[in-house]
N, C-alpha and C positions, 0 to 999 in steps of 0.2 A: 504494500500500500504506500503509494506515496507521501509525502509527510511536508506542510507548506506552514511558514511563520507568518502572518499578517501582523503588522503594526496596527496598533490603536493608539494613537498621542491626544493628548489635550487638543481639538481642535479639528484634527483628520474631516476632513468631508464624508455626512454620514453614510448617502448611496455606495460611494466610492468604497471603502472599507468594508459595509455589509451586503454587498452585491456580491463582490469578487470571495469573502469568506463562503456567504451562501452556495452559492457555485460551486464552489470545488469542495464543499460539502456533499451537494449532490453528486459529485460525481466519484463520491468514494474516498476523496481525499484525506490523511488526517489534518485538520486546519488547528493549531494552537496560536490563536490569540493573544498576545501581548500588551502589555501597559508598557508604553511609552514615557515612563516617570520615573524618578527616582524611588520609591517604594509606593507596596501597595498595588493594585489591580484596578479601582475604577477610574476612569477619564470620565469627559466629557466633549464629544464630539461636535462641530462647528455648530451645529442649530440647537443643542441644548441638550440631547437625548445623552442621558449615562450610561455606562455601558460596564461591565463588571468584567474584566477577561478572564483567563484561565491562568494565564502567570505574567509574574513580572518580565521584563529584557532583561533583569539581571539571572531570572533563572533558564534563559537559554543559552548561556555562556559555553562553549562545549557539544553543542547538539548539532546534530547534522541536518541540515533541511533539500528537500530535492526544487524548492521555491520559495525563495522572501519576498513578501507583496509590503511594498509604501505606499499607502495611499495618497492622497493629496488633499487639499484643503490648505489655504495659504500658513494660517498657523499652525496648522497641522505638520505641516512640510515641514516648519521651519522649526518646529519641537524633533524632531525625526533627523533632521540636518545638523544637530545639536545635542544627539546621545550618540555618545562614544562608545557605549555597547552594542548598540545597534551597526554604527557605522564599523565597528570591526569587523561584524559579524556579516555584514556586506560586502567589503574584501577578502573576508575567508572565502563567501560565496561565490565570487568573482575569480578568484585567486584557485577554486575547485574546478571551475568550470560549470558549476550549477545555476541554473535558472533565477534572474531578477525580476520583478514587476513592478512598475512604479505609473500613477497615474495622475494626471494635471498638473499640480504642483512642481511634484516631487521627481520627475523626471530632471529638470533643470536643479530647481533649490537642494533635491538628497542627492541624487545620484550624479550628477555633471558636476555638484560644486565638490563632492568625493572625490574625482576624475575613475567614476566606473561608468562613463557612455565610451569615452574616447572616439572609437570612429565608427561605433554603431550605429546603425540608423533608429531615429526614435522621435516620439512626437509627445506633446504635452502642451497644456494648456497656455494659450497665447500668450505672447508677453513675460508667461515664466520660463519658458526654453529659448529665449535669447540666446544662452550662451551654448547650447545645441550644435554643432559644428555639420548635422547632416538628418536637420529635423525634417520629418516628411508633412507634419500637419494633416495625417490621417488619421482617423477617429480610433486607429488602434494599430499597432506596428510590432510585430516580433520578428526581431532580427536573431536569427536560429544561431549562427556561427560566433553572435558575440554573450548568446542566452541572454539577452531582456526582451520583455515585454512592455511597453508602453501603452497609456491609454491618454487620450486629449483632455478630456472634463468629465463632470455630473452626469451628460447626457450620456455618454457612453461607456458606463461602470458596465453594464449586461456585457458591451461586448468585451468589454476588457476583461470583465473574471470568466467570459468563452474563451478568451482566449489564453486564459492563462490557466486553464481548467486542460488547452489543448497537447499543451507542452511536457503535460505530465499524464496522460492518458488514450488509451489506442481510439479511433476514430469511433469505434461504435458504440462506445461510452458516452464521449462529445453529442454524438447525434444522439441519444435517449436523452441524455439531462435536456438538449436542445428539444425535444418533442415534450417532455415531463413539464416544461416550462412556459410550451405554447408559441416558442422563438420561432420569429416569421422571417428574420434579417439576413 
């Protein structure tokens, strides 16, 4: 069973984070949720809702993951951009060759200001992938040879945790969650 870390920081955009969790829920994944804080388990995500995780980022020190998902949400990003537990544990990932996702935000603000895009192609929400050297501005981008996935914004969490649900599971899995779901796109 594949096994994928989702960040939850003070902030995170809520679609973003509970779309891509859900998803690769369904699709068999194990997802452990994370508290993006210095101790403790709930946050509170960009529009208010709290959220209780499963562990803190300091109890994933050491764990292997086959996908770490950052969501986006501008303070979200920038809580996320700003733990050094996390950000380690995204160069192990990097540095393994395993799978990253990162959506809106946090393509630019986590993962490009880390330098783990480098010369991947990748997309995120306007204005914050500036410094993107080969951003494509498609509503969702996985670049297979450098392992990330990207997502643009809000509007396209569904396709970003499809597609980050893809990276880790054989196609006719994808296509049931996609059917189980009522996905028309």
């Amino acid at each position: 069973m594949p096994k994928a870390l989702v960040a939850y920081a003070n902030g995170s955009e809520d679609m973003e984070v509970t779309a891509v969790a859900s998803i690769l829920c369904r699709g068999g994944v194990e997802v452990v949720r994370a508290a993006i804080i210095p101790e403790g388990k709930e946050i509170v995500l960009s529009h208010g809702q709290r959220t209780l995780c499963d562990v803190n980022i300091t109890q994933c020190k050491g764990q292997q993951y086959d996908l770490i998902v950052v969501p986006g949400g501008l303070e979200g990003s920038k809580n996320c951009a700003g733990c050094p537990v996390l950000t380690e544990l995204l160069k192990e990932q990097k540095a393994a060759g395993r799978y990253i996702g990162a959506i809106c935000a946090a393509p630019g603000f986590v993962l490009e200001h880390h330098g783990l895009i480098g010369e991947a192609q990748a997309t995120g929400y306007p204005g914050c992938s500036d410094n993107i050297k080969h951003y494509t501005g498609a509503g969702t981008t996985i670049d297979t040879g450098a392992k990330i996935v990207t997502g643009k914004g809000p509007a396209f969490a569904i396709d970003f945790g499809l597609a980050c649900l893809s990276v880790l599971v054989p196609e006719a899995t994808l296509a049931q969650v996609k059917a189980g779901m009522l996905y028309q796109g």
